[in-house]
MARPA-353386 format. One line per field, with one value per atom (N, C-alpha, C, O): z, y, x; atom name; residue in one letter. Coordinates in steps of 0.02 Angstrom, whole numbers, plus 50000, padded with zeros to 5 digits. Layout:
Z <- [Z ...]
Y <- [Y ...]
X <- [X ...]
atom <- [CA ...]
type <- [A ...]
# end
This chain:
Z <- [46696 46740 46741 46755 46730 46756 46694 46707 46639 46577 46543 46482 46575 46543 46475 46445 46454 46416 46357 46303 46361 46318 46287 46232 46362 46346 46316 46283 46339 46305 46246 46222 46213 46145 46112 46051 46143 46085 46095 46043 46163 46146 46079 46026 46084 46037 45991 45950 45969 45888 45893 45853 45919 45908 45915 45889 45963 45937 45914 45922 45857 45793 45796 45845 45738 45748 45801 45833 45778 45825 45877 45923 45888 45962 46031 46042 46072 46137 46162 46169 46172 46203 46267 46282 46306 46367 46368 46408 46312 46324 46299 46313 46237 46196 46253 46239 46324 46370 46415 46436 46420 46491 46470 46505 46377 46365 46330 46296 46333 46324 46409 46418 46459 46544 46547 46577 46504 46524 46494 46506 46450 46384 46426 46435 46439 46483 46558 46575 46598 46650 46633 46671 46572 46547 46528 46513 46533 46473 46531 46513 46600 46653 46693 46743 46652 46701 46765 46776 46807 46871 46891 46874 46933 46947 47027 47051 47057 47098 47135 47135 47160 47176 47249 47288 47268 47326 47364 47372 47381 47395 47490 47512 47525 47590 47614 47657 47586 47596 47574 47586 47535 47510 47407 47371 47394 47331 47312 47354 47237 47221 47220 47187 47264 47296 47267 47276 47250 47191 47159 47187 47117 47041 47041 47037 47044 47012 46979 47005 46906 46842 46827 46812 46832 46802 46774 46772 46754 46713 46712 46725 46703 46695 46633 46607 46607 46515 46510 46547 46434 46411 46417 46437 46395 46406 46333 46320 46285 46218 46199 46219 46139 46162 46116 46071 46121 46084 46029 46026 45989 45919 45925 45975 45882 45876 45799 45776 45779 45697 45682 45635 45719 45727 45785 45787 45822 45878 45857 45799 45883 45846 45883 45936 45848 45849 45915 45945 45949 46009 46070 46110 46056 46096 46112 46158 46033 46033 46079 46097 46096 46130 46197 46216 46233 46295 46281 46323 46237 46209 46191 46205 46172 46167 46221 46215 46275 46343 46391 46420 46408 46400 46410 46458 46319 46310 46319 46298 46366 46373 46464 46501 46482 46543 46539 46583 46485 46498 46563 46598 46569 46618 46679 46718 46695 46733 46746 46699 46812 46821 46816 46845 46758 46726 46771 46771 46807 46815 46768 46753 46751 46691 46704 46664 46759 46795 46866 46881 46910 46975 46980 46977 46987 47014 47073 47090 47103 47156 47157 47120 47180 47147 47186 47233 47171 47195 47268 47310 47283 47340 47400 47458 47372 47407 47431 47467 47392 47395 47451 47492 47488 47540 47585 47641 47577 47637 47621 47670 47572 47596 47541 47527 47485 47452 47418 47411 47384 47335 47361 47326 47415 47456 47468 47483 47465 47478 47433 47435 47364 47287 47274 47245 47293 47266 47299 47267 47369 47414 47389 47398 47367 47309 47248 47227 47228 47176 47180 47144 47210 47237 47254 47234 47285 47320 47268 47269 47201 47152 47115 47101 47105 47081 47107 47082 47177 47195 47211 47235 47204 47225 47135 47119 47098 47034 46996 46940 47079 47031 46972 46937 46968 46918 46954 47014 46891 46918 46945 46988 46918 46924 46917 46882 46948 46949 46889 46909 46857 46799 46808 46833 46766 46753 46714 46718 46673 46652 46672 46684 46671 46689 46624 46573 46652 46610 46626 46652 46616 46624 46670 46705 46665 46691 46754 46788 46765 46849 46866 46857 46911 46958 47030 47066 47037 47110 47105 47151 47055 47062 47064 47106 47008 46994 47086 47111 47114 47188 47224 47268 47206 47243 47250 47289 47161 47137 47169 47195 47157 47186 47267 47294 47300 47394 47394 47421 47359 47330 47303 47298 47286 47256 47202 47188 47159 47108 47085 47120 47014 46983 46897 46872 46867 46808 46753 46746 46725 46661 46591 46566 46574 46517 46502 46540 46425 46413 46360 46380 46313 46251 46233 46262 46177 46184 46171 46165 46174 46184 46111 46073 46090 46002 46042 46090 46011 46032 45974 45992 45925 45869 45894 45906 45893 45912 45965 45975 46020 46098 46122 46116 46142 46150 46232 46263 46265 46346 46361 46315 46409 46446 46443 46416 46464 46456 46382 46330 46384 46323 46317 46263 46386 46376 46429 46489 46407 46433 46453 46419 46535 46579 46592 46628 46593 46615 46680 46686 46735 46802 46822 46814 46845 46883 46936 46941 46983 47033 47054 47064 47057 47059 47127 47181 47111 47182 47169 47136 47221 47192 47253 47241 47293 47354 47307 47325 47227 47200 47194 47170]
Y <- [49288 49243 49175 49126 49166 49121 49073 49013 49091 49077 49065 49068 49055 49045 49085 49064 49134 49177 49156 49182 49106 49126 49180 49205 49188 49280 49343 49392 49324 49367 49389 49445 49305 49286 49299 49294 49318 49314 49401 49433 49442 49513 49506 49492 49515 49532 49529 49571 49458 49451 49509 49554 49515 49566 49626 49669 49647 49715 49744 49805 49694 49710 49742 49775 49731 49737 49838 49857 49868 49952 49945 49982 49897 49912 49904 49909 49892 49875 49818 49819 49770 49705 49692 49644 49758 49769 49789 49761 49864 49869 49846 49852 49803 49752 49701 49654 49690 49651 49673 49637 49727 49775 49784 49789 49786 49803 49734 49736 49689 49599 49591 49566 49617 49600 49628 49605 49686 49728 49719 49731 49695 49661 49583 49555 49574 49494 49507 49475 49550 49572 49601 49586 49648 49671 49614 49623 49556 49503 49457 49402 49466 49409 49366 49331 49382 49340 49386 49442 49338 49343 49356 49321 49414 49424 49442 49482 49401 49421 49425 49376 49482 49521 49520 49554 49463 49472 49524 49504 49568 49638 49667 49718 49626 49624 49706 49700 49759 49813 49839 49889 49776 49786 49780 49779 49776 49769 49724 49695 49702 49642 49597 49592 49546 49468 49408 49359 49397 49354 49354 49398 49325 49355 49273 49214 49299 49228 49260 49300 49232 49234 49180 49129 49187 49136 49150 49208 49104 49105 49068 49021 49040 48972 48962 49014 48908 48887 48859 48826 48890 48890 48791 48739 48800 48707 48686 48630 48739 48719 48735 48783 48665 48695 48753 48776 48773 48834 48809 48775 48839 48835 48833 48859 48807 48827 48877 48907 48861 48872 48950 48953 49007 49063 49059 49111 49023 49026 49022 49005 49032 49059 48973 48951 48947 48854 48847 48794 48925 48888 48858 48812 48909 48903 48833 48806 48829 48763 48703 48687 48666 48604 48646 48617 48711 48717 48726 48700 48752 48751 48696 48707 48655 48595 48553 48503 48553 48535 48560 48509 48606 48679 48640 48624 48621 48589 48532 48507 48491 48423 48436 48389 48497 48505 48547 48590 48542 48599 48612 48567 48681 48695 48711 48751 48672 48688 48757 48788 48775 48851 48835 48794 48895 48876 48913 48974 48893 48952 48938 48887 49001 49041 49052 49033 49083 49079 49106 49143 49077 49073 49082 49037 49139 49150 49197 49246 49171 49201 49236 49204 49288 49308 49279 49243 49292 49228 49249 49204 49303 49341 49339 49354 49312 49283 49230 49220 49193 49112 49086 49116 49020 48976 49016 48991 49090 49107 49067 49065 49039 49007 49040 49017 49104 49120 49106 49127 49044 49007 48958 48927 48946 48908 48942 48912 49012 49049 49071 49084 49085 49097 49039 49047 48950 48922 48924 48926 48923 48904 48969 48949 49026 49078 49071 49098 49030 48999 48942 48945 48904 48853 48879 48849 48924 48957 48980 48953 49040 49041 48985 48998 48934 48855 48872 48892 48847 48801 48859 48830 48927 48969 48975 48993 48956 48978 48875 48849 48846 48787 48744 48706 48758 48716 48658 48647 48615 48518 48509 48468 48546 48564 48617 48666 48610 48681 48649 48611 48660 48630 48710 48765 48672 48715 48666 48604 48701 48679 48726 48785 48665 48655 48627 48596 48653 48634 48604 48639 48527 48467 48473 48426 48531 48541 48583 48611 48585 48648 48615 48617 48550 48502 48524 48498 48599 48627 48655 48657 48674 48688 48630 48622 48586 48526 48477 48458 48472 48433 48497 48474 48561 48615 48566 48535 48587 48552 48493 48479 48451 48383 48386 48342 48431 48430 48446 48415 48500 48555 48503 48518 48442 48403 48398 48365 48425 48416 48340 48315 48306 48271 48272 48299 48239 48224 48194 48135 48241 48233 48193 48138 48236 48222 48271 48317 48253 48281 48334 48361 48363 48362 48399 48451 48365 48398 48494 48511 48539 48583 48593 48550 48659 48693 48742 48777 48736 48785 48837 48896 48827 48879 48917 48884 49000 49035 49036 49058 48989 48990 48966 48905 48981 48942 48939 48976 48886 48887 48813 48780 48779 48747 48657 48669 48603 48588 48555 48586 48471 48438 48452 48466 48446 48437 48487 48502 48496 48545 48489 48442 48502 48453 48462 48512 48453 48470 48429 48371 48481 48450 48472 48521 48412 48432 48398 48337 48442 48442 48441 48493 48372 48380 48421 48429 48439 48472 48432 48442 48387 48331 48380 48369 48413 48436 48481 48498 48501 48549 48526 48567]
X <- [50915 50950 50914 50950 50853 50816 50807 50797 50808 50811 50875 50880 50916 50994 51015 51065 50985 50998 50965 50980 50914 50845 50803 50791 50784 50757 50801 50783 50864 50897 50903 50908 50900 50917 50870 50874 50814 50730 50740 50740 50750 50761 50794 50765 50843 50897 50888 50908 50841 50805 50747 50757 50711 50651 50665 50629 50735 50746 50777 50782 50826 50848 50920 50936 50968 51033 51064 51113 50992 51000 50971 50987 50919 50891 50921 50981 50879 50890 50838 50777 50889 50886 50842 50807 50859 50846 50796 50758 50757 50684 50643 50584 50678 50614 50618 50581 50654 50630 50565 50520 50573 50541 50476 50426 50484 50413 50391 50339 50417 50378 50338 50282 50383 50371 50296 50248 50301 50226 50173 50114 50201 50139 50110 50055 50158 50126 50093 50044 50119 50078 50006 49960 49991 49950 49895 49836 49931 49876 49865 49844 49874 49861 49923 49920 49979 50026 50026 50004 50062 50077 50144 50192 50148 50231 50216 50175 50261 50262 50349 50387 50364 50433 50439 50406 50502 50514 50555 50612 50547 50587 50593 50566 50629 50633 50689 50733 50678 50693 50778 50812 50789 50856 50863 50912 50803 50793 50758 50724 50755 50736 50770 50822 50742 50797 50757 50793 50726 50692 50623 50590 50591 50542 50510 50528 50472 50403 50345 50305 50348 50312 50284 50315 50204 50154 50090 50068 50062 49990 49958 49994 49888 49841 49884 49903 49902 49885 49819 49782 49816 49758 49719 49746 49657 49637 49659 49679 49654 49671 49749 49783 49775 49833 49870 49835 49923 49941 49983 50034 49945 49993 50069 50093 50108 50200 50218 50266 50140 50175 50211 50251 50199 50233 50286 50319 50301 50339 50418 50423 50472 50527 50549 50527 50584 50595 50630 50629 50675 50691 50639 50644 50586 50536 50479 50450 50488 50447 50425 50369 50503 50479 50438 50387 50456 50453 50359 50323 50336 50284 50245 50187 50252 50242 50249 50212 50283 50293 50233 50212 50204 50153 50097 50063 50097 50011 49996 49945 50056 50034 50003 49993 49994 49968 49906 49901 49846 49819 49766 49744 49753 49736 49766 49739 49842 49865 49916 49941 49925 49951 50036 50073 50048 50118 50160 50149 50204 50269 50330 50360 50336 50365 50434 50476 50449 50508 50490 50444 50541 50569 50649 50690 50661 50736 50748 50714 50807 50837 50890 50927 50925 50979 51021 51003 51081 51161 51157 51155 51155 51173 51127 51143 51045 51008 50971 50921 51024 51014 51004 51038 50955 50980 50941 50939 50899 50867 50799 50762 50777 50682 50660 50605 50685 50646 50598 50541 50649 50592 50553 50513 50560 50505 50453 50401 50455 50390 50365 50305 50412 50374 50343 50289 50366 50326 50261 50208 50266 50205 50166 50108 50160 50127 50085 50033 50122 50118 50069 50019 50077 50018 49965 49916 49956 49913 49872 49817 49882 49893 49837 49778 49864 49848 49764 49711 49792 49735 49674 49625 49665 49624 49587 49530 49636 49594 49582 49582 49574 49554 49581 49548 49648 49686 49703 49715 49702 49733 49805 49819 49846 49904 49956 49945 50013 50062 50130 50175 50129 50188 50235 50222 50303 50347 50396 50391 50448 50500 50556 50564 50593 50671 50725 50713 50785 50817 50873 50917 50889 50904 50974 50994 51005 51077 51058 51101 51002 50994 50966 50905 51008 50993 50961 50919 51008 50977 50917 50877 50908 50830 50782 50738 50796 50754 50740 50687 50822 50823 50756 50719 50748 50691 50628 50592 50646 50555 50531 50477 50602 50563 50552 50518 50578 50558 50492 50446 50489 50391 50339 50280 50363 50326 50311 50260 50345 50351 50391 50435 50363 50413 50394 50345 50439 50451 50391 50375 50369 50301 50338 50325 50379 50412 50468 50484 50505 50572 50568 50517 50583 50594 50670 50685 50724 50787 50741 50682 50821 50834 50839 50860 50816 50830 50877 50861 50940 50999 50980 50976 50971 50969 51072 51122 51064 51108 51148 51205 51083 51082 51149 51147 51198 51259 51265 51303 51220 51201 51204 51179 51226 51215 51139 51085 51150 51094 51077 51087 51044 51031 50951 50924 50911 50836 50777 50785 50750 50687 50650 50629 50644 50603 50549 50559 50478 50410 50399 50381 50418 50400 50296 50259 50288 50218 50191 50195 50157 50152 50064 50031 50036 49965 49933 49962 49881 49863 49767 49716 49795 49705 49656 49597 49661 49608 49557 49501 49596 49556 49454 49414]
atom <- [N CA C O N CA C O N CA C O N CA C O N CA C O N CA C O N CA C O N CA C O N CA C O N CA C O N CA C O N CA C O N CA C O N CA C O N CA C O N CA C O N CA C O N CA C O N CA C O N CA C O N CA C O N CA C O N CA C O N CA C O N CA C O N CA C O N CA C O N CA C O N CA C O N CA C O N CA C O N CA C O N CA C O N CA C O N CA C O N CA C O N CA C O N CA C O N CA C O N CA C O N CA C O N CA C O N CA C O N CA C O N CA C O N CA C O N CA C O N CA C O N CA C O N CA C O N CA C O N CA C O N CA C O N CA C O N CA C O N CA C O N CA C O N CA C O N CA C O N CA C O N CA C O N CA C O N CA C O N CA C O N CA C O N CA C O N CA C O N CA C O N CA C O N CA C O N CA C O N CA C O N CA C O N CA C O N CA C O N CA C O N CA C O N CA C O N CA C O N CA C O N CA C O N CA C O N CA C O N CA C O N CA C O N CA C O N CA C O N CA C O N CA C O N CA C O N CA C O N CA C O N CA C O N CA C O N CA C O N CA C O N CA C O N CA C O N CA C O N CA C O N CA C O N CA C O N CA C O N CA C O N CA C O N CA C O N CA C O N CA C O N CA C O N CA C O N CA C O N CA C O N CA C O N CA C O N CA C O N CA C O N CA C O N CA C O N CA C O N CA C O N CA C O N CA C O N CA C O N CA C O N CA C O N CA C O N CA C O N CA C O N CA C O N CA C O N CA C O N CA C O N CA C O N CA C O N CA C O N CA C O N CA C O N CA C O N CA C O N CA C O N CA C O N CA C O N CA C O N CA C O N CA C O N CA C O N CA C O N CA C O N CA C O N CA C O N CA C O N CA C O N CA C O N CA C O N CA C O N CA C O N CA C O N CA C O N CA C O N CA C O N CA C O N CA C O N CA C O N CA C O N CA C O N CA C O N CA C O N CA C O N CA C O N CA C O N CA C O]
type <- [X X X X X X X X X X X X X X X X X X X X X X X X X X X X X X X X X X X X X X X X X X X X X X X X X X X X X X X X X X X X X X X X X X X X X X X X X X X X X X X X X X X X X X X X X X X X X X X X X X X X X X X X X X X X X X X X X X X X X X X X X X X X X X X X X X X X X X X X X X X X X X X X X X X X X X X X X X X X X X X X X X X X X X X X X X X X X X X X X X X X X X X X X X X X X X X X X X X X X X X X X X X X X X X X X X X X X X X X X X X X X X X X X X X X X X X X X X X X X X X X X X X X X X X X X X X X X X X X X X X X X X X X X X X X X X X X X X X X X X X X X X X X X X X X X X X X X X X X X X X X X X X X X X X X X X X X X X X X X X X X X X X X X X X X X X X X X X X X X X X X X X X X X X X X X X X X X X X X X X X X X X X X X X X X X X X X X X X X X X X X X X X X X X X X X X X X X X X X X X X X X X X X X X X X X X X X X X X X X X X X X X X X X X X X X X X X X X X X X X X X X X X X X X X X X X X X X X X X X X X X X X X X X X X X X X X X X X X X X X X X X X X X X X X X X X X X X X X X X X X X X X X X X X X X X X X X X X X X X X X X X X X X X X X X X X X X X X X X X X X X X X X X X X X X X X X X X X X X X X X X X X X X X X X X X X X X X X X X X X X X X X X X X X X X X X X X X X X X X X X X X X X X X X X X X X X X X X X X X X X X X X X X X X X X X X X X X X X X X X X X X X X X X X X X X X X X X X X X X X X X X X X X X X X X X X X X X X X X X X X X X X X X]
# end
C-alpha cells in the first residue's frame, strides 16, 4: 500500500513466473527485520491500523550497480543523506485514517533518530501523495531534492521521487 505497488512489482520479479508474490514479500520483511530495520505496528485491539519501517543509512553510500533500475533514483536519493534515519515506509490503512496515527509513527520515528544520534530523519515520497507530503511538511519535514521515477513495468501514478528531510540539530 505504501509503496504504490513497487514492492509488489520487485515480489513478483524475485518470485518468478510459479511463485508467490506474497511470500517472497513476508520473507524480504524478515530478512530486513533480521538485518536491523525497524518496524513498528500500530495495533489498537482491532488489528493492524498502521506500519512504520526504518533504518540508520549507512555513512557510506550504497552502491546501484546490482539494484533492479526501478529502485535506483530512490537509492540514490538515500545517499545524498548519509547517516541519517531512513523511513522506509509509513502507512495507514483507509479505514484508519485522520485518527493521529501517523503523527505518532512519526513522533517514533524521531525518537528513533534522535536516541541513536543521527543528523537527520529523511524519507521519500512520491510526487503525487500530496497528503502525505502536506503530513511531512506539518512534522517538519521539507524538500532535499527530486529524482524522476523509473516506471520500468510499474504502471502507477506519479513523475518524481521526493527526498524529504527533516533536521533534528539538538543531536
Amino acid at each position: 500500500m505504501a509503496s504504490g505497488g513497487l514492492l509488489f512489482n520487485i515480489w513478483a520479479k524475485a518470485a518468478g513466473k510459479d511463485g508467490d508474490p506474497w511470500e517472497q514479500g513476508r520473507l524480504q520483511q524478515i530478512d530486513q527485520v533480521n538485518s536491523g530495520w525497524v518496524v513498528i505496528v500500530l495495533d489498537q485491539g482491532n488489528g493492524v491500523e498502521a506500519v512504520l519501517m526504518g533504518q540508520p543509512h549507512p555513512t557510506e553510500p550504497v552502491s546501484t550497480d546490482d539494484v533492479d533500475p526501478i529502485w535506483v533514483p530512490l537509492v540514490e536519493l538515500e545517499n545524498m543523506v548519509p547517516g541519517s534515519w531512513c523511513l522506509s515506509v509509513i502507512a495507514t490503512l483507509p479505514e484508519y485514517r485522520s485518527r493521529g496515527h501517523a503523527a505518532v509513527l512519526m513522533q517514533q520515528a524521531e525518537t528513533l533518530a534522535r536516541d541513536g544520534h543521527h543528523p537527520t530523519l529523511a524519507l521519500v515520497v512520491a510526487d503525487e501523495n500530496v497528503g502525505a507530503i502536506r503530513l511531512y511538511q506539518k512534522c517538519g519535514f521539507s524538500e532535499f531534492a527530486r529524482r524522476p521515477m523509473v516506471k520500468g513495468d510499474l504502471d502507477g501514478p506519479g513523475e518524481d521521487w521526493i527526498l524529504m528531510v527533516k533536521p533534528l540539530s539538538d543531536n
